[in-house]
N, C-alpha and C positions, 0 to 999 in steps of 0.2 A: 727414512720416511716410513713408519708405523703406519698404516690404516687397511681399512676395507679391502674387499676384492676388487668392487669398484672404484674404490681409487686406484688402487694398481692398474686395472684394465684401462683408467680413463687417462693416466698416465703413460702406460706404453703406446695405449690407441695413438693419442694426442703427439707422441713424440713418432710413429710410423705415419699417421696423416699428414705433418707436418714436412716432414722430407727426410729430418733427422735420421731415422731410420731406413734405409733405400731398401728396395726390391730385392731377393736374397741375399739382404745380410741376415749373419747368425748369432740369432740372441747368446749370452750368458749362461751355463749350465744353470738346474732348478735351483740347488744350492748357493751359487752364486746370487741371483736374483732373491732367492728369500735372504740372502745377508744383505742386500744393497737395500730393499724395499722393507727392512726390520719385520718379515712379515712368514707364516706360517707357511709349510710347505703346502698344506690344503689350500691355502689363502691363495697363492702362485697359482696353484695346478688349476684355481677355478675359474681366476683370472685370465688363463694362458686359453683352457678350455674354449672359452666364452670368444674371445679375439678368433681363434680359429675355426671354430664356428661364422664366426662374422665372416670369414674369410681373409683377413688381415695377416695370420699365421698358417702355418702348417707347422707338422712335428712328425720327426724323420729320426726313425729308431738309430739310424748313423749317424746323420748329418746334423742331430737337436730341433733345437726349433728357430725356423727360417721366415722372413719376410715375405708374403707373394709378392708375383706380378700383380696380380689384380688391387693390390696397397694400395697402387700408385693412382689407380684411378677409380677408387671408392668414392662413395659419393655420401655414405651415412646409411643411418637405418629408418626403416616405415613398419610402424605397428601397424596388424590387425586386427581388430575384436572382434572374432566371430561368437553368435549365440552357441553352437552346438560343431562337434565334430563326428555324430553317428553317420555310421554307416545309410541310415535311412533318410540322411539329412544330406538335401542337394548343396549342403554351404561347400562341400568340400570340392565341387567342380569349381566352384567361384575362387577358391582358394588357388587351386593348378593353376586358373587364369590371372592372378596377382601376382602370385609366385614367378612366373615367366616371364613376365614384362620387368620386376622386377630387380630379377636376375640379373637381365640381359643390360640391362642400364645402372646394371654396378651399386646397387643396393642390398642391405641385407634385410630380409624381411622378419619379424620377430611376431610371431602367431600368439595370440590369446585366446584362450575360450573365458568366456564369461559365464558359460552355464545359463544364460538368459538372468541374470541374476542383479539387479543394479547396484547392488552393494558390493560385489566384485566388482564390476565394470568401473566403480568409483575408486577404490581401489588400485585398480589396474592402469589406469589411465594416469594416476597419481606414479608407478611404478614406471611406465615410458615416457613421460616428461623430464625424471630423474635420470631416465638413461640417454634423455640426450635425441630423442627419435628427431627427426626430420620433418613427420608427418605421419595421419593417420587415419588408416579406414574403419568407418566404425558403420556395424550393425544396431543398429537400437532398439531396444529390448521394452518389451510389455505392449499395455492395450489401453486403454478407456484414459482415467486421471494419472495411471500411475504411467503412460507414455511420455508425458508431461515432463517427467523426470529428467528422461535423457537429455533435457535442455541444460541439468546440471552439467554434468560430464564434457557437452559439447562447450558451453560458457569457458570451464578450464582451461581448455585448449587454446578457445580464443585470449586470455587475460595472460597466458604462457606465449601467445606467438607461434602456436604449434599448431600450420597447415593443415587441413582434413577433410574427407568429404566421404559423403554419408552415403551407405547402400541401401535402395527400397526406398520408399514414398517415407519421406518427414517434416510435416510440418509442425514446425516448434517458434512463435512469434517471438517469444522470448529471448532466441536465439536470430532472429532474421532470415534472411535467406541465405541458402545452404548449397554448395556445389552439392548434387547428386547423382546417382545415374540407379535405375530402375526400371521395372520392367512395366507394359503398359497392362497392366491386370483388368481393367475396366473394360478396354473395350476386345483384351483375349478373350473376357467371360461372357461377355455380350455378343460374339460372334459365336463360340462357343454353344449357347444357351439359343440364340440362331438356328442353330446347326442341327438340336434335338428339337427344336419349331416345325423345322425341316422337312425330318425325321417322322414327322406325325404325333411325336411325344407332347402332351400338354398339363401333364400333373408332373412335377421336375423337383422333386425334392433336395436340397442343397444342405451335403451334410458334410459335419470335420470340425477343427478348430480346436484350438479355441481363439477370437478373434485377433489378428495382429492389423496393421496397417496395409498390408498386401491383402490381407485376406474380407478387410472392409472395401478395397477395390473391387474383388471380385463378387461382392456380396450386391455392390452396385451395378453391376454390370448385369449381372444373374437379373435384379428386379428390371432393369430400365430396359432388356429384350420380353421379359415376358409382358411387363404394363404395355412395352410399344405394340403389343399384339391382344392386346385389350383384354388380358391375365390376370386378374388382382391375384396378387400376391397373398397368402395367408401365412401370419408367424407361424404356426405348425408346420409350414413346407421347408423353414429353415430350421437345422438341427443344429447347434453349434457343441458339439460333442468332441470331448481331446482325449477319451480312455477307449482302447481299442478294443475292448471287451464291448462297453457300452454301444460301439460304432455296429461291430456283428450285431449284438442283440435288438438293437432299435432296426436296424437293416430287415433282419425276419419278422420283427413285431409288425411295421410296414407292409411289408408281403403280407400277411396273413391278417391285414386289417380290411374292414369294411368296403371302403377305399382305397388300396394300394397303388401305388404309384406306378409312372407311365417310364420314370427315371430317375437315377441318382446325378448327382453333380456332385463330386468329391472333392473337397478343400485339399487338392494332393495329390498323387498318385498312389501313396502308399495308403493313403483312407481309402482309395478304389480298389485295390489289389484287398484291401478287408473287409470292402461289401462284396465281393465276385466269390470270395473263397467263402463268407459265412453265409451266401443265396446256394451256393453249389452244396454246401452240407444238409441244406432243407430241400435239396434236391430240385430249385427253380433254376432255368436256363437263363444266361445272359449271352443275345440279345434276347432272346424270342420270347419270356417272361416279362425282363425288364432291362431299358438299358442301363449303362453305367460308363460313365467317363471321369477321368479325370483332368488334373492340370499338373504342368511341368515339363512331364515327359522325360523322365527320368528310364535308364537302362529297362529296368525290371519290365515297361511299359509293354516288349515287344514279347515275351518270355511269358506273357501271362498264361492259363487253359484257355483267355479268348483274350486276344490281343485290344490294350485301353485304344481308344480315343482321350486324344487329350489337347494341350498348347505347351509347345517347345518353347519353354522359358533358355534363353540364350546365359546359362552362366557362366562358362567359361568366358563369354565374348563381356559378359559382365565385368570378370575381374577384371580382365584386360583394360577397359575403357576405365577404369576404378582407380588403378594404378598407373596408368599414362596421364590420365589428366591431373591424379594427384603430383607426380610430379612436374607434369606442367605449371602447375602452381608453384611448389616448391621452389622450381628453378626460375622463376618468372615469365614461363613464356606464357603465362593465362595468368590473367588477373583480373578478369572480369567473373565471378560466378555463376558457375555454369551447371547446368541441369540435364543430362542426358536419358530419353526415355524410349527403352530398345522394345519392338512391337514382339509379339510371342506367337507363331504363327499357329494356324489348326493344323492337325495331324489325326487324318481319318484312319480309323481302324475298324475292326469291328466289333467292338463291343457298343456303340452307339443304334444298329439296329438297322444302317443304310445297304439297302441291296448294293452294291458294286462290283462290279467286273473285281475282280481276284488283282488283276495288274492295278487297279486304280488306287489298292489300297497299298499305305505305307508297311 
């Protein structure tokens, strides 16, 4: 048998899933197996690679390469498409919490970054149906017409039979309705934007972005607390800005206008950690200048020169619910399409500008 590496891997998988293969038996030396499989020693090794990885093999510089226990009760593999894997990007707590549920229920997870890109994501999605995925969590990438898109990608899946459910607000009609689980961004931001009401704050400038579908939640949530307080909103008060250079500079140009603001609302945490540092270089104080909060609540939040206010987006508990319910599906114990949306709580600190006892604050 001459071919691929995934044929060979989908050949040895196939005969270890199958029973053929039991729980520590010992494959064939490399040799052996590139003569049976007509096939290159790199072709093996990448193949063998890939299975132990999966968890299917181990390779034991004595003993060769062995069948695990855990063979016996594999269950398949689950793609996930994530946008970004940076350090500054919360995808990668959502990921720990996929990863572990995962794990523990005998799946092999096989991670994607798409780079936010939909011509990789097309791509890519084409490359785990070919391997056979189980199912698949997918982040959906862009904003305005070209959101649209992702109805491509998602259609695939369906016209393949390939189980999935989506992470963050998607609505795509095209596609119908969609297991998902997400965070409740509208009414974080409206409690949120509440909270600097509060506070005494009433010019609340709302900067970051550039716009995704989470970030048009919290964009509504931002207008429907200050209109409910009889605030017209002005376009100028939203800055939809994604270059962090740009975020510092329009930040002092603010302070040092006519009219400067009472507060920022940062699309982020990490957009708040970039108006607090580029106010502290023009020498303005936060609170006592101006407040600044953000959203998430991500590590950095507690670490800052004045600790954020912000909303504990739940990503861990995200992935978790992401990958149990996918495989719920999977294995048929959900078949009903399901929509899970996890509340984002406030977390006062002080950079929002609230007198409070020392204890009150987080």
């Amino acid at each position: 048998m001459a071919g691929s590496y995934k044929e060979v891997k989908a050949h040895i998988q196939q005969n270890v899933l199958s029973g053929k293969l039991k729980p520590n038996h010992r494959l064939p030396s490399g040799a052996e197996l590139c003569r049976s499989y007509q096939v290159s020693h790199m072709t093996m090794d990448r193949a063998l690679r890939e299975l132990v990885n999966e968890g299917l093999l181990i390779r034991d510089r004595h003993r060769g390469t062995i069948v695990t226990e855990r063979a016996e009760n594999y269950r398949g593999k689950i793609g996930l498409m994530v946008t970004s894997l940076s350090s500054k990007s919360t995808l990668p707590y959502m990921v720990e919490g996929v990863e572990s549920v995962v794990r523990n229920k005998n799946y092999h997870l096989l991670l994607v970054n798409t780079n936010a890109s939909l011509g990789v994501a097309k791509s890519t999605v084409r490359e785990l149906v070919s391997e056979g995925v189980a199912g698949v969590i997918y982040i959906p990438i862009g904003r305005g017409k070209e959101f649209g898109k992702n109805a491509d990608i998602l259609n695939f899946l369906k016209r393949n039979y390939i189980p999935f459910i989506v992470a963050g607000h998607c609505n795509l009609p095209e596609v119908g309705e969609i297991s998902s689980v997400s965070s409740d961004h509208f009414s974080a931001s409206r409690e949120l934007t509440e909270h600097l009401l509060f506070c005494g704050h009433r010019r609340i400038i709302l900067m970051g972005g550039p716009p995704n579908q989470d970030y048009l939640a919290i964009i509504e949530g931002y207008r429907s607390a200050l209109e409910g307080k009889g605030i017209a909103v002005s376009d100028d008060w939203i800055k939809l800005i994604a270059s962090t250079e740009m975020i510092r500079s329009e930040a002092k140009h603010l302070m040092h206008s006519v009219n400067p603001p009472d507060a920022f609302f940062a699309l982020g945490d990490n957009c708040a950690a970039e108006i607090i540092s580029s106010l502290r270089e023009s020498k303005l104080n936060v609170p006592g200048d101006v407040a600044v909060v953000g959203f998430g609540d991500a590590p950095l939040c507690k670490y800052l020169p004045v600790p954020l206010t912000t909303t504990h987006v739940q990503h861990r508990e995200e992935g978790k619910l992401l990958a149990n319910t996918l495989i719920g599906i999977i294995e048929g114990e959900i078949k009903k399409v399901t929509q899970i949306t996890l509340p984002c709580p406030l977390v006062i600190r002080e950079s929002c500008g609230l007198s409070l006892n020392r204890a009150q604050l987080v």
